[in-house]
N, C-alpha and C positions, 0 to 999 in steps of 0.2 A: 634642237637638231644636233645629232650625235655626229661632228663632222671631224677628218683627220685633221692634224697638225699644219699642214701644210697651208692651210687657208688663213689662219692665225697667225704666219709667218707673214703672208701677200696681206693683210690687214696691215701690221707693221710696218712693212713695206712705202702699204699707201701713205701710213702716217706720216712716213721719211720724208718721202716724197713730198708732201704739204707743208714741210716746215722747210723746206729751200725756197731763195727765194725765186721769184715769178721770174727774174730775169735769166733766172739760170734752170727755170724746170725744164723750156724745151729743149734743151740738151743733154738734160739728166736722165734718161728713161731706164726702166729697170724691167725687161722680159722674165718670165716665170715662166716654165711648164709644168700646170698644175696635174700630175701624173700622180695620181693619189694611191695607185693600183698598180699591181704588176697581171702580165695574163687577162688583161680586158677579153672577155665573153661579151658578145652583144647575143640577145635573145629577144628573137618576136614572136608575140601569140596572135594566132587566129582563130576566129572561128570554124573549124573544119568543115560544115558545111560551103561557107558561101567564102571561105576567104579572105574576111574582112577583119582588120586591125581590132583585136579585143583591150578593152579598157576597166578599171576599179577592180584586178586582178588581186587576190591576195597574198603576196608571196610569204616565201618562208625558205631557209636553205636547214638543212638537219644532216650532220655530220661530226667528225671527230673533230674539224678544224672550221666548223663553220662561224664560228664568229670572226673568223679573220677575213670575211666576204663582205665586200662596202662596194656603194655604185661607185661608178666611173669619177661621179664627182666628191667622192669622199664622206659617204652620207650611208646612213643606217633605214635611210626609210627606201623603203624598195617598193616605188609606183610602177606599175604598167600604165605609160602613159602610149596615148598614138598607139598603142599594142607594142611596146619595145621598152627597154630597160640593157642599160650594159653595167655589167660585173665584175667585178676580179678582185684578186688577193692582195691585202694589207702589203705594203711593201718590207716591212719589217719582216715578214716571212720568207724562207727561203725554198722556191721552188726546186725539185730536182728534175730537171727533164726526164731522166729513167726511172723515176715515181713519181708520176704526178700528183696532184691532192684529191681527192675523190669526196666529194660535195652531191649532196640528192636536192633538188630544186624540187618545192611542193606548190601549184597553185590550185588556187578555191574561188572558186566564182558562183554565186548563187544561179541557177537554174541550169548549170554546168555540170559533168563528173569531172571530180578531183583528178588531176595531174601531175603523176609523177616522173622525175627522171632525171638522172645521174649525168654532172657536168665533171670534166676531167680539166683542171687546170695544170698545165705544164710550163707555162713561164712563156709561153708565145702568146703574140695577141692576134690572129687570125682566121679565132672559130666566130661563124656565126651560125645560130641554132633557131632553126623553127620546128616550133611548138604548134598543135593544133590541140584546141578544146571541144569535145561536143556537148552543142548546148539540147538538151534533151526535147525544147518544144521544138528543133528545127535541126534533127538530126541528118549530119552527110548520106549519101546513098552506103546499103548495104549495112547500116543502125536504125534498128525501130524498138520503139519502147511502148510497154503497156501499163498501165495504171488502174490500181481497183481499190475501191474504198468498202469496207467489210465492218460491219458493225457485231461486237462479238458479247458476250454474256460472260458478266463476270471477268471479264479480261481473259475469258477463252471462244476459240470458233464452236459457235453452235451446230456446224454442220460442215461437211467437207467446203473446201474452197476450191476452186479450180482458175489460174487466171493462165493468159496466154498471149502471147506476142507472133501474130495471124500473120505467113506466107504472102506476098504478092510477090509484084514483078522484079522488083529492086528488093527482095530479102526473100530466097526461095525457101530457109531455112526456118520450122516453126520452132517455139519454146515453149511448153506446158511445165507450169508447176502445181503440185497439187497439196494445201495443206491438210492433212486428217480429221475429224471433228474432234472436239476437246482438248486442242493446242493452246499451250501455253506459250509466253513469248520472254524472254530475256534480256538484261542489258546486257554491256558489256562488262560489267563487274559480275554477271552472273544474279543479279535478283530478279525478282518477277518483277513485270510489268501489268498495271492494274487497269490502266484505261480501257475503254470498251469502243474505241475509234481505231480502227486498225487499215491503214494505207499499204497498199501493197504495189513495189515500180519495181519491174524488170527489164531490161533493155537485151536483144539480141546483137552478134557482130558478126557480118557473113567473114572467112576467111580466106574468100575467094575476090574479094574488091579493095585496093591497097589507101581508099579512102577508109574505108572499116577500121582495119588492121593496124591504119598510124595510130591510131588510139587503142593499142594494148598497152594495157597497164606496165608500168614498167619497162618495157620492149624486149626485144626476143633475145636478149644476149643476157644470161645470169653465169654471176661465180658465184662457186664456191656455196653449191645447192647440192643437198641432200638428196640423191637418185634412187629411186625402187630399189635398185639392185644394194644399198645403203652406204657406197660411196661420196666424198662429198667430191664436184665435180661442178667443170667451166659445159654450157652447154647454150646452146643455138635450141629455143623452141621451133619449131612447126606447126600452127595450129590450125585443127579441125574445127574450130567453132568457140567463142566464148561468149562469157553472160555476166550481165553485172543483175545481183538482186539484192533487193534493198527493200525494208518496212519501218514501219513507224506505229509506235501504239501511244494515240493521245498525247500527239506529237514527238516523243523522245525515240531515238534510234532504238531497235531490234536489234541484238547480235545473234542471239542462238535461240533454240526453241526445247521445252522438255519431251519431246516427240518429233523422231525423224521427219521430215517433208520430201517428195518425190517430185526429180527435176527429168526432163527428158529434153533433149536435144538434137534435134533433127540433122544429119552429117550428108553432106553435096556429095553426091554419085561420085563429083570429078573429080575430089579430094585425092591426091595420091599420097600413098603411105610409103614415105621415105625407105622402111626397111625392103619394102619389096619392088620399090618404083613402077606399081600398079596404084590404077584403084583402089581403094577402099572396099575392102568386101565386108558381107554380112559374115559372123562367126570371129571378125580378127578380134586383137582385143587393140585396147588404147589407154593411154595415161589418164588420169583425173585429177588437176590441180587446184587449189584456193589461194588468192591472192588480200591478202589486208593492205588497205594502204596507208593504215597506222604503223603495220611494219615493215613494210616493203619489201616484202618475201612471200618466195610462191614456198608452197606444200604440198609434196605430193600425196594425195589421198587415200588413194586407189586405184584400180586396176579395172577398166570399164570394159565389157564385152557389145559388139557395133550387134543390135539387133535390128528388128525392123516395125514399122508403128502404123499404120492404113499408107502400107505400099510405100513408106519413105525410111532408107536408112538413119537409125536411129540409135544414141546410147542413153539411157535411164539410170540415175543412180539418186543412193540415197543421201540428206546433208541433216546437220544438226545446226550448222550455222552460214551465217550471209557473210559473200563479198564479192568478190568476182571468181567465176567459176571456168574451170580451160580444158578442152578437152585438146592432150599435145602429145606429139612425137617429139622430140630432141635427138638432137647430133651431137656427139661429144668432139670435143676437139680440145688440142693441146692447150697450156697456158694463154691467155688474150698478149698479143704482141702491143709493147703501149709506149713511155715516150722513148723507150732503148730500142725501138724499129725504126729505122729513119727510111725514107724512099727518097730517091732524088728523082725533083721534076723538070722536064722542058717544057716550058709554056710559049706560045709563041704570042700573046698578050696576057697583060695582068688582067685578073679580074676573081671572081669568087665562085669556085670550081665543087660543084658536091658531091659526094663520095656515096656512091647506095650501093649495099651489095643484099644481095637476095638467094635463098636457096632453088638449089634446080626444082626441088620439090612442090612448091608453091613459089613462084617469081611477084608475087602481089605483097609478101611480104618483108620486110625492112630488117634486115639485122645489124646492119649499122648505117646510119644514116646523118652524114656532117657537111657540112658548107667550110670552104676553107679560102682563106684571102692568100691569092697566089701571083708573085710577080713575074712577069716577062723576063723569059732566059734561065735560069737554071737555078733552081731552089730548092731546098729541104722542107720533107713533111715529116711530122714528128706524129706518129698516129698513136691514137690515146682509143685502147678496147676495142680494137681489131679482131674478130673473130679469125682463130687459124684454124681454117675449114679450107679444103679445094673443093669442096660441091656448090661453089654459089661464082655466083656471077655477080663480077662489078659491072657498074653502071657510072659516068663521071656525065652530068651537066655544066656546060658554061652557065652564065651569069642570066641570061635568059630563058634557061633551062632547056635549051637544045642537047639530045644524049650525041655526044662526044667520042663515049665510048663501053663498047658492052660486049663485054667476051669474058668467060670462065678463070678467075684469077683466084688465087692466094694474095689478099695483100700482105701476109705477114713473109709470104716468100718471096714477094718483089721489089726489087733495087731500083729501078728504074719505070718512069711511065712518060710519055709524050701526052702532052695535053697544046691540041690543035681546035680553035675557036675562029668561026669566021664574024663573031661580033666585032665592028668597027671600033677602036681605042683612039684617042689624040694624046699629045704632049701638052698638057695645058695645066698655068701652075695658078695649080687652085688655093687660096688664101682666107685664114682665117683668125683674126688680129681682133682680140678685145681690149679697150682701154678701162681699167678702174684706179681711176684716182692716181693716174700717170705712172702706172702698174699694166703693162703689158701683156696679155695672159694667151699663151700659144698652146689651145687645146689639141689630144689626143683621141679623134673620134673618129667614126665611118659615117659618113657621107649616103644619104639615100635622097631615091627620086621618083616621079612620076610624070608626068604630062598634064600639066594645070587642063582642069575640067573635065576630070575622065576620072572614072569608078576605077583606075587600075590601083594595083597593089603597087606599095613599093620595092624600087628595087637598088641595088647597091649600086652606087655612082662613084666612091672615092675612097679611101682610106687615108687618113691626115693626121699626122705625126707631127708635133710641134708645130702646129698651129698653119701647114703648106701640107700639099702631096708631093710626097718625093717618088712617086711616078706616072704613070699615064690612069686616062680615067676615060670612060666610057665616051664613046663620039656621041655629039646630041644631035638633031637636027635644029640650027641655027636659026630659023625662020619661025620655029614653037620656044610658046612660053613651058620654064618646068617651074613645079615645085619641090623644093629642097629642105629634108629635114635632118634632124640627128638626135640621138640622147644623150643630156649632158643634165643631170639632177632635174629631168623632167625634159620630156619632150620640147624641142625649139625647132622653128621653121620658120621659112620665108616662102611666100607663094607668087607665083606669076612675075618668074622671075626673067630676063632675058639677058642670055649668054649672051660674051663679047665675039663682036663677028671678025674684029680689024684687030687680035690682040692674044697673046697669050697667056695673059698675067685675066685673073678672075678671083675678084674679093667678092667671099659669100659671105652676106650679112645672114645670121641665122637669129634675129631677134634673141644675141645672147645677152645684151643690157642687163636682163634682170639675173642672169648668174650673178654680177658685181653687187645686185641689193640680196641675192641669197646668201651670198659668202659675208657680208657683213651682218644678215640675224642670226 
């Protein structure tokens, strides 16, 4: 186990401590805060379908400075345990709040699409980040995928292919792709591909459902992209519709083909086209992008003209190679406002406040989307890739996810926000005290919860700094049992747990014992 320094120290420690004698250890005691990390990120994946905590994630961080990213507890193996994992930067590094570090988080889960997306570390510890995965056998509303298995001659199509991802009620949009006969297929190094087993999976994403849409590749805010016009430029997508396609010949990935393949893509009546704030008509034209999630950039293609296919608006064009494909408007907007925009807040309880702003154009879409741990009374937000757009509209959820507030904002022009929550908070000082080997160990984590016996999600109850909350925490109802977890080098919790009803002192045991046997292998 690749662990920091600091555990090596509280080993020592322990040793010290063992070699005093018995009569004088209980008055010897030695507290650590084992803060292995600066800028703790907590991050939880779900299933975007159904919601549920996803597990045996594979992560990966890929950046200029990504090896200086260790979990919370000072550890190089990055589990998704319980569907959660907390992060942050080596302390040895020095964060600048007016440039944060800019790290790309990658997870891969087998019968999942890959997930990408850009965490901003600024030296606070208050972001927390949900992630959703779609799992492809059990796609959220507004994703359907098709699948076709093609047997080919020679390691080419014997005959045209045609596969298709069919219209209902919950996807009005169809997708046809059609391969030509005598298509050959390529890796990604560019050689042929010789097997004669050729799988063919496409998935559609309506752009009108904001279950769809949390799963754009990448998300709708890019710097520093190469624009039609051939500037490079900050830009806010708007999308019409995307598609992820994908094959496989005799099992090894497909990247390109030596003959074009014809994709059409069916575009919703109601789509409105930012430049004109109507509809969508037949004749306009629209962007055509490809996204690799090898390199996490989109490209713009071409220039797509909306025609029309048995009565449904429609754009068709041609590809040489697979990935996710986008048909998009973009807004340009000035430099992203990021940790040198500070907002000051009033909150009239603490708790974890999320931030969603959406363009007028489509409101179902997310262009920035962050959860932020916010205390009672007047506090500074440090915003990390704030779109500076005035056509969208912020959106702010309490802790419950009640909207709060939703009215036409610039966040990069605003100083000031009032954040008014009627979820119930107490005073109650929550405690968390681990003993190893008369070694004290007063953790830095966030506190979640749920209601022992219920399918609910968890949700944020606490945020605990040297090992207490140094402020108020969500009111429970005292007469139910909860269940309390947290991430600290793997998932720990305590279940069916009962709050104190005569007291306001509350020691949560979170089954941490086996931190003291990890820090010792």
């Amino acid at each position: 186990m690749k662990t920091l320094k600091y555990i090596i120290i509280t080993i020592l420690l322990a040793g010290q401590v063992s070699c005093i004698d018995k009569k004088f250890q209980d008055e010897f005691k030695i507290s650590i805060t084992p803060n292995a990390v600066n800028s703790v990120t907590d991050i939880s994946v779900k299933n975007s379908a159904t919601n549920e905590q996803i597990n045996d994630v594979e992560v990966s961080f890929i950046g200029a400075k990504s090896d200086e990213v260790y979990t919370i507890g000072g550890t190089k193996e990055f589990n998704v345990d319980n569907g959660f994992i907390s992060v942050g930067i080596h302390k040895g590094e020095i964060i600048d709040e007016s440039d944060p570090i800019e790290i790309d988080l990658l997870l891969k889960k087998d019968g999942y699409l890959d997930k990408r997306q850009t965490i901003f570390f600024n030296g606070t510890s208050n972001q927390l980040i949900d992630i959703s995965m779609v799992k492809k056998s059990d796609a959220p509303t507004g994703v359907k995928f098709a699948t076709s298995a093609e047997t080919l001659t020679g390691g080419k199509t014997s005959s045209e292919v045609v596969v298709k991802v069919e219209a209902d009620a919950a996807k009005q949009q169809e997708l046809v792709i059609t391969l030509p006969e005598n298509t050959s297929f390529l890796d990604r190094k560019g050689n042929t591909l010789s097997g004669n087993d050729l799988i063919v999976d496409i998935g559609s994403f309506d752009p009108s459902n904001s279950e769809s849409t949390d799963n754009y590749p990448g998300g709708f805010l890019v710097s520093e992209i190469d624009t039609p016009d051939g500037e490079s430029q900050d830009i806010a997508f708007v999308t019409a519709g995307f598609t992820t396609l994908n094959m496989t010949v005799g099992g090894e990935e497909v990247k390109s083909f030596d003959k074009p393949i014809s994709v059409c893509m069916d575009i919703d009546p109601n789509t409105i086209n930012p430049e004109t704030n109507q509809p969508i008509q037949e004749g306009e034209t629209i962007d055509i992008w490809s996204y690799d999630e090898e390199d996490a950039k989109w490209v713009h293609e071409k220039t797509g003209t909306v025609g029309r296919e048995n009565g449904k608006l429609c754009v068709v064009f041609e590809t040489t190679h697979l990935s996710f494909w986008n048909l998009d408007y973009f807004l340009k907007y000035e430099p992203t406002c990021r940790g040198y925009h500070r907002i000051t807040l009033n909150a009239n309880e603490t708790g974890y406040y999320r931030f969603q702003l959406v363009p007028t154009a489509n409101p179902n879409q997310s262009v920035f989307n962050n959860r932020f741990y916010v205390r009672k009374g007047q506090s500074t937000l440090y915003l990390n890739n704030a779109p500076n757009l005035d056509n969208v509209i912020l959106r702010i959820y309490d802790s419950n996810n009640n909207t709060i507030y939703n009215e036409l904002t610039n966040l990069c022009k605003t100083s000031l926000l009032n954040l008014q929550t009627a979820i119930a908070y107490e005073f109650l000082d929550v405690n968390i005290n681990l003993e190893c080997e008369g070694v004290s160990i007063l953790p830095s984590v966030s506190i979640m919860y749920k209601e022992t016996g219920t399918n609910d999600s968890w949700k944020p109850y606490a945020k605990i700094e040297n090992g207490q909350s140094p402020d108020r925490v969500v009111k429970l109802d005292k007469s139910k049992r909860y269940d309390f977890g947290t991430y600290y080098n793997g998932w720990k919790q305590k279940t069916n747990v009962e709050l104190p009803s005569n007291s306001n002192q509350f020691l949560l045991d979170l089954d941490l014992d086996k931190v003291c046997e990890e820090i010792k292998s």
